[in-house]
C-alpha positions in Angstrom: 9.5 -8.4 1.3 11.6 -12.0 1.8 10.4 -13.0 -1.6 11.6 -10.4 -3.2 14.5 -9.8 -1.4 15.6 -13.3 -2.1 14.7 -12.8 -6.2 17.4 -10.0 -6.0 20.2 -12.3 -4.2 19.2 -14.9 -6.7 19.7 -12.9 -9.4 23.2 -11.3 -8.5 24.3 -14.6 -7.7 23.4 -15.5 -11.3 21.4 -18.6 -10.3 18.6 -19.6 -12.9 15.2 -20.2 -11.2 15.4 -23.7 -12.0 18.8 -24.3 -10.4 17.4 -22.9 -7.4 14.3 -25.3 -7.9 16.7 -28.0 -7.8 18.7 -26.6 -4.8 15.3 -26.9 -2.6 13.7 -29.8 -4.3 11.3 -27.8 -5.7 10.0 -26.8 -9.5 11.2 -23.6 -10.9 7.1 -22.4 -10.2 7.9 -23.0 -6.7 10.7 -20.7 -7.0 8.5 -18.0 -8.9 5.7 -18.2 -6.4 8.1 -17.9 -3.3 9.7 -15.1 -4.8 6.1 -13.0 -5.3 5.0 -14.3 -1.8 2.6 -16.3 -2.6 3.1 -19.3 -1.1 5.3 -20.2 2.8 8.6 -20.0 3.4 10.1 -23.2 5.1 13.3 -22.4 7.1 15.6 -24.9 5.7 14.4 -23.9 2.0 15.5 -20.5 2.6 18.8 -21.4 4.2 19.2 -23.7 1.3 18.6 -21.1 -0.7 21.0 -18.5 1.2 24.0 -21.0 1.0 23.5 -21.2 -3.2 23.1 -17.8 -3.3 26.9 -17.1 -1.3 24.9 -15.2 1.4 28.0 -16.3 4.4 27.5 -13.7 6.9 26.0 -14.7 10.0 23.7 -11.7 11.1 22.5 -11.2 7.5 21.3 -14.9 7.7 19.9 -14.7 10.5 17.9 -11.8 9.7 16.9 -13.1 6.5 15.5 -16.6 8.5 13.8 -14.4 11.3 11.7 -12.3 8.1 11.2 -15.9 7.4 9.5 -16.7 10.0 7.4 -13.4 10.6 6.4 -14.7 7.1 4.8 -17.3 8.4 3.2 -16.2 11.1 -0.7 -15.1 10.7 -0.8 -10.9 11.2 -4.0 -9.2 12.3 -5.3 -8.6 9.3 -5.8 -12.7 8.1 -9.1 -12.4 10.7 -10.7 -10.4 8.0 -10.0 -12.8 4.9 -13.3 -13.3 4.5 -14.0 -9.9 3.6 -10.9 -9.2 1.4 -9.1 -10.7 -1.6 -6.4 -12.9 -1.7 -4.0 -10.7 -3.7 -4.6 -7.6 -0.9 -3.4 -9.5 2.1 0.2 -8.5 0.8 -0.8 -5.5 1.1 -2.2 -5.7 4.4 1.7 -6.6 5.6 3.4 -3.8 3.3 1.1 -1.0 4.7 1.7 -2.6 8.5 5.5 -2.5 8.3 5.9 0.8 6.2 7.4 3.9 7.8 6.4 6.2 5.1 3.6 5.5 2.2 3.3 7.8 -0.4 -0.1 7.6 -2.3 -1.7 9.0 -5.3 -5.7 9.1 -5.2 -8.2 9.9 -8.3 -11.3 8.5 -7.2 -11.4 8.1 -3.7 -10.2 9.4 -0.6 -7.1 7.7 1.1 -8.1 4.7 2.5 -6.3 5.5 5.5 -8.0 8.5 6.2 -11.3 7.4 5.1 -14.3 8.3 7.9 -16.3 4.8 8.9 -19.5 6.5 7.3 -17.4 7.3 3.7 -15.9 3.8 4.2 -19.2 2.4 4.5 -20.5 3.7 1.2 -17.1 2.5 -0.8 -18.0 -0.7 0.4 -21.3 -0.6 -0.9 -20.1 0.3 -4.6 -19.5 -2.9 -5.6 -20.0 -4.8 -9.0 -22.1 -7.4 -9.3 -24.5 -8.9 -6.2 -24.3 -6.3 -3.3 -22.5 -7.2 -0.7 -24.3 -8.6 3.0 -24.7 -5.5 5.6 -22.0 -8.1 7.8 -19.8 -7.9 5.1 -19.7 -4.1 4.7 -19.5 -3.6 8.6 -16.2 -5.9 8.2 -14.8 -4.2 5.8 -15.2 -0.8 7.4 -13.8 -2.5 10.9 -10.6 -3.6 8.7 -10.3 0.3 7.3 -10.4 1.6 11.1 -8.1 -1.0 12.2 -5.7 -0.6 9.5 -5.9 3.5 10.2 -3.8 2.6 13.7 -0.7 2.6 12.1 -1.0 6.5 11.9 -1.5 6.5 15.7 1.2 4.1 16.9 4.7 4.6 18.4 6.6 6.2 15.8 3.7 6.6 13.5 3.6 5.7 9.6 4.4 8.8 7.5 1.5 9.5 5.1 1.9 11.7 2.1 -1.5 11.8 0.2 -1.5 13.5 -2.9 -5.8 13.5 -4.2 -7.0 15.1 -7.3 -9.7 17.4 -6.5 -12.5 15.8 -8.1 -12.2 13.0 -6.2 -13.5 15.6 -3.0 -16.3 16.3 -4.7 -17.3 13.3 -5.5 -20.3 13.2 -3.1 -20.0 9.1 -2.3 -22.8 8.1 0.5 -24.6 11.7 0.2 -23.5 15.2 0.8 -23.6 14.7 4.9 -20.8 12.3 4.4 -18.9 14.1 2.2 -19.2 16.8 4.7 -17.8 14.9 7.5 -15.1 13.3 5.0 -13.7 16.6 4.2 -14.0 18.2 7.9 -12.0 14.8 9.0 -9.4 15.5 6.3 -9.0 19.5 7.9 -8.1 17.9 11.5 -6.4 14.4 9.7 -3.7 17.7 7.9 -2.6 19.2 10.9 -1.3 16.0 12.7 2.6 15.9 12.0 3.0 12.6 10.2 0.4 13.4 7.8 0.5 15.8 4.6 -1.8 16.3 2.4 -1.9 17.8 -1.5 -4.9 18.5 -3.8 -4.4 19.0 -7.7 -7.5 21.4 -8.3 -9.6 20.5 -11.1 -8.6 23.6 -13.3 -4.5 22.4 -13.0 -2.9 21.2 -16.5 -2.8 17.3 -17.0 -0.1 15.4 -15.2 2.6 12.5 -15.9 0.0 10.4 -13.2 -2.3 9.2 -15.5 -2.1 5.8 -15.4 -4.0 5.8 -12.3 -4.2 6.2 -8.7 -1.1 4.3 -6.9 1.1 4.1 -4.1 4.7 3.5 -2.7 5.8 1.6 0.4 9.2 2.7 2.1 10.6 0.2 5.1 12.5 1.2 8.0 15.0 -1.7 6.8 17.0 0.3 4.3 18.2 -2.8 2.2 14.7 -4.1 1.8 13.4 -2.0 -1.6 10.9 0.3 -1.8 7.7 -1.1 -2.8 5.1 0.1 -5.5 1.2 -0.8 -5.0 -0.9 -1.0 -8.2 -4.9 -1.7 -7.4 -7.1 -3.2 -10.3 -10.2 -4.9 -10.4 -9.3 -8.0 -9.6 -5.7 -7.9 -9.0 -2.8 -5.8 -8.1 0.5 -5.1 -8.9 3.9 -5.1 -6.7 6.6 -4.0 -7.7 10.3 -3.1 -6.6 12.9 -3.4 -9.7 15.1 -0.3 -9.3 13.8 1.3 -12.6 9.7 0.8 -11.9 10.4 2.2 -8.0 12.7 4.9 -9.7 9.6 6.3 -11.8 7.1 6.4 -9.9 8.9 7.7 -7.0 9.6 10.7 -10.1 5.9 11.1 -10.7 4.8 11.7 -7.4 7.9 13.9 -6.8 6.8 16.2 -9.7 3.2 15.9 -8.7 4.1 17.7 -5.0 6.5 20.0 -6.7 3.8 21.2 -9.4 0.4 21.0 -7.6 -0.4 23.5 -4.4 1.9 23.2 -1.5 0.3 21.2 1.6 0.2 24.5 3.4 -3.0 25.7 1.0 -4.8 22.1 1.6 -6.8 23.8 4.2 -8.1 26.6 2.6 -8.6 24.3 -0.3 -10.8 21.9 2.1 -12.6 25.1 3.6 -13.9 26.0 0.2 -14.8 22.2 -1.0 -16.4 22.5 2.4 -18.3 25.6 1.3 -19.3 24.0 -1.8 -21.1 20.7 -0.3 -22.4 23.4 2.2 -24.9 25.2 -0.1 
């Protein structure tokens, strides 16, 4: 969130990257890798950079240096590095700090409201070598961890909008699935949580780029924040005009697909289905 924030000063201020290199004694890479978060953020670098930048006010300073050095500090989540990529740890902080993420799924459910058993078998669909039974149990102790977020004091907002087919899907056997979808019934009723399905037989959709989501902070000048998952890399982004249109896609996909009041009759038939 600093790097980026600091991007957008940087470029109001009309400051080159290379002048800002210069400012910190740094290379205008330097520059590009603190503004993606990818590398630390030293204190007097970013009040170097603040004072090039014209950023004067006191309290916006210090806020700015204090996100600095929550920066630096390890969260929870670094425990489990061994089990996750480098590019999701960003990620891992987004998700922590959001009030509200909004996601769109097409192959799996939520992460966040995964079951340990339906975690369990994601885990276990990896390319390549198979991954160590240690390894899996890891990951599926980060999913349950990360799941306290809906739990804490206020909890995260989570809108889940999932195509229908990924609910079929019957990852780890039928038994799972069965417990997924009962899970999902009690996980819709809790007040922070709502949850859409867009049945199999609905017309095609501006969402087909892929499953996504987007990060909203309680901080209203920090941007919103859009999540893009690949193989082996992701995508953030928060320019005005990318936030804009996806936040436009998922507003047309909850305005066109069934309201979150038929999701339970929806997961009562799925349900059915598995059932028989």
């Amino acid at each position: 969130m600093l790097g980026s924030h600091l991007r957008r000063l940087r470029e109001r201020a009309e400051v080159s990257r290379t002048d800002a290199g210069w400012a910190i004694r740094a290379s205008e890479s330097k520059i590009s890798r603190l503004e993606l978060g990818r590398v630390g953020f030293k204190e007097r670098d970013v009040e170097d950079l603040l004072s090039l930048y014209g950023v004067s006010d006191a309290r916006e300073r210090d806020r700015l240096l204090e996100l600095a050095r929550e920066a630096n500090s390890r969260g929870w989540w670094h425990r489990y590095g061994d089990v996750t990529p480098d590019w999701f740890d960003a990620y891992l902080g987004l998700e922590a700090a959001a009030e509200l993420i909004r996601t769109y799924e097409i192959q799996f459910v939520p992460g966040l409201l995964q079951t340990a058993e339906y975690a369990r078998a994601v885990a276990q669909l990896t390319a390549g070598a198979p991954r160590e039974t240690e390894d899996i149990e890891r990951i599926v102790a980060l999913r349950g961890r990360r799941q306290r977020v809906l739990d804490r004091e206020p909890p995260l907002k989570l809108w889940a909008v999932v195509e229908e087919s990924a609910l079929r899907r019957p990852i780890g056997g039928k038994d799972v699935l069965r417990q997924q979808l009962a899970a999902l019934r009690e996980a819709a009723h809790q007040p922070n949580i709502t949850l859409q399905i867009i049945p199999l037989e609905g017309p095609g959709h501006a969402a087909t780029g892929g499953a996504f989501s987007l990060m909203r902070f309680p901080q209203r000048d920090l941007p919103d924040v859009v999540y893009l998952e690949h193989l082996t890399s992701a995508l953030y982004l928060d320019k005005r005009d990318d936030v804009e249109h996806y936040t436009r896609v998922l507003d047309h996909l909850a305005a066109t697909g069934p309201p979150p009041q038929q999701t339970d009759a929806q997961l009562v038939a799925l349900l059915d289905r598995v059932s028989h």
